[in-house]
C-alpha positions in Angstrom: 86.2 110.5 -63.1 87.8 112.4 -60.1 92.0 112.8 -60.2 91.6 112.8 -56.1 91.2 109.2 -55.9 93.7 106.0 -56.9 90.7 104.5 -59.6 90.9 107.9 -60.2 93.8 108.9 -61.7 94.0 105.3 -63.1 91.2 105.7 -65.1 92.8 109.1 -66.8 96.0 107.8 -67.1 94.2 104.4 -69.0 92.0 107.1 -71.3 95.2 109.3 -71.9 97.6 106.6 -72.3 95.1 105.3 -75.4 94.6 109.1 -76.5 98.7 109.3 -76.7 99.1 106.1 -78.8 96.4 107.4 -81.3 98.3 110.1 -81.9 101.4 108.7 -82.2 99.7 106.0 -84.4 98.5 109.1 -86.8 101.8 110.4 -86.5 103.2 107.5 -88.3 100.7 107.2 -90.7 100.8 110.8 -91.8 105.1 110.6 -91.5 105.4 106.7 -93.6 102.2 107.5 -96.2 100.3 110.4 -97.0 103.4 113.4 -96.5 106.4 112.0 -95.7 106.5 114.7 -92.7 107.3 113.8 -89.2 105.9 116.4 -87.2 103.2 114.4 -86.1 105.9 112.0 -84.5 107.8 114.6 -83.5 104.6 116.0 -81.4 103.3 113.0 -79.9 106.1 110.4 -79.6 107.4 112.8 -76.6 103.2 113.1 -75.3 103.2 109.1 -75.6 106.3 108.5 -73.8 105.4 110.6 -70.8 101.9 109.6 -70.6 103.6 106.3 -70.9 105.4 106.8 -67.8 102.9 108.4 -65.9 100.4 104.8 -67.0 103.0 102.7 -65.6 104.1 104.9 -62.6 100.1 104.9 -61.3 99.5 101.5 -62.2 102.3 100.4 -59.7 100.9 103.0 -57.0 97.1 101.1 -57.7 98.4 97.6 -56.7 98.1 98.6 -52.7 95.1 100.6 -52.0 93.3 98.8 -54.7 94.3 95.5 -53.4 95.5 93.8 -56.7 97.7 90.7 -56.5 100.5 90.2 -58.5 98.6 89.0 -61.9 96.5 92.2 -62.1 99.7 93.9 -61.6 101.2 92.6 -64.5 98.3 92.4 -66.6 97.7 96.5 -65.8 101.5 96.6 -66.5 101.1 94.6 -69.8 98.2 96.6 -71.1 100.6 99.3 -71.8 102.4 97.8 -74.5 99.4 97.4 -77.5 97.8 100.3 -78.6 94.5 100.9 -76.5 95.2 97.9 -74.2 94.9 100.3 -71.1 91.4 100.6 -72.2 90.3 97.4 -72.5 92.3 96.6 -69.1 90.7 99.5 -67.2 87.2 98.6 -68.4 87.9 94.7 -67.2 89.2 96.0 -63.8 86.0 97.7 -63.8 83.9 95.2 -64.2 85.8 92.3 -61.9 85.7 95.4 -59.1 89.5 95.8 -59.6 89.2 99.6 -59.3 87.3 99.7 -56.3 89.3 97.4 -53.8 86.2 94.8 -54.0 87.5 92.0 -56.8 86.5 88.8 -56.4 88.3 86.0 -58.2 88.2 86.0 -61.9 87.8 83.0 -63.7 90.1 82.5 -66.6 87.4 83.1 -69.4 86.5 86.7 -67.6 89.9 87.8 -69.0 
């Protein structure tokens, strides 16, 4: 992975954005069950929201020089909402040759 190019810096945005949500998932476990302390939240919820922005902020600067239409858009948009979606969304752009400007329609079962 290379931060110089777009599929690039998507890529470590997609792995960072995941990272972020793990810890803010353990964050809440460790806050609501084992200690009743929030410092995990307190830690990542301001990592996750940045990272957050930064997912979203690349993902719209991927759509031209990666050539995505309007569905990848919003599924690469989308993917940001669940935990680990930007994972499974940047291994499936992967695959379909999303990430290197060369995609080829997908049919609806590739999804």
């Amino acid at each position: 992975m290379t931060f110089s190019s777009v599929a690039g810096r998507f890529r470590i945005f997609a792995l960072a954005e995941a990272i972020s949500w793990a810890g803010l998932l353990l964050g809440m476990f460790f806050k609501y069950v084992v200690v009743q302390n929030e410092i995990g939240v307190k830690i990542f919820g301001p990592i996750h929201g940045v990272v957050f922005v930064g997912f979203v902020l690349v993902t719209l600067m991927a759509k031209e020089p990666l050539k995505w239409d309007g569905r990848t858009l919003v599924l690469g948009l989308l993917s940001s909402i669940p935990p680990f979606g930007t994972v499974i969304f940047e291994r499936w752009a992967a695959k379909t040759g999303r990430l290197d400007g060369t995609a080829t329609e997908a049919a609806p079962e590739q999804l």
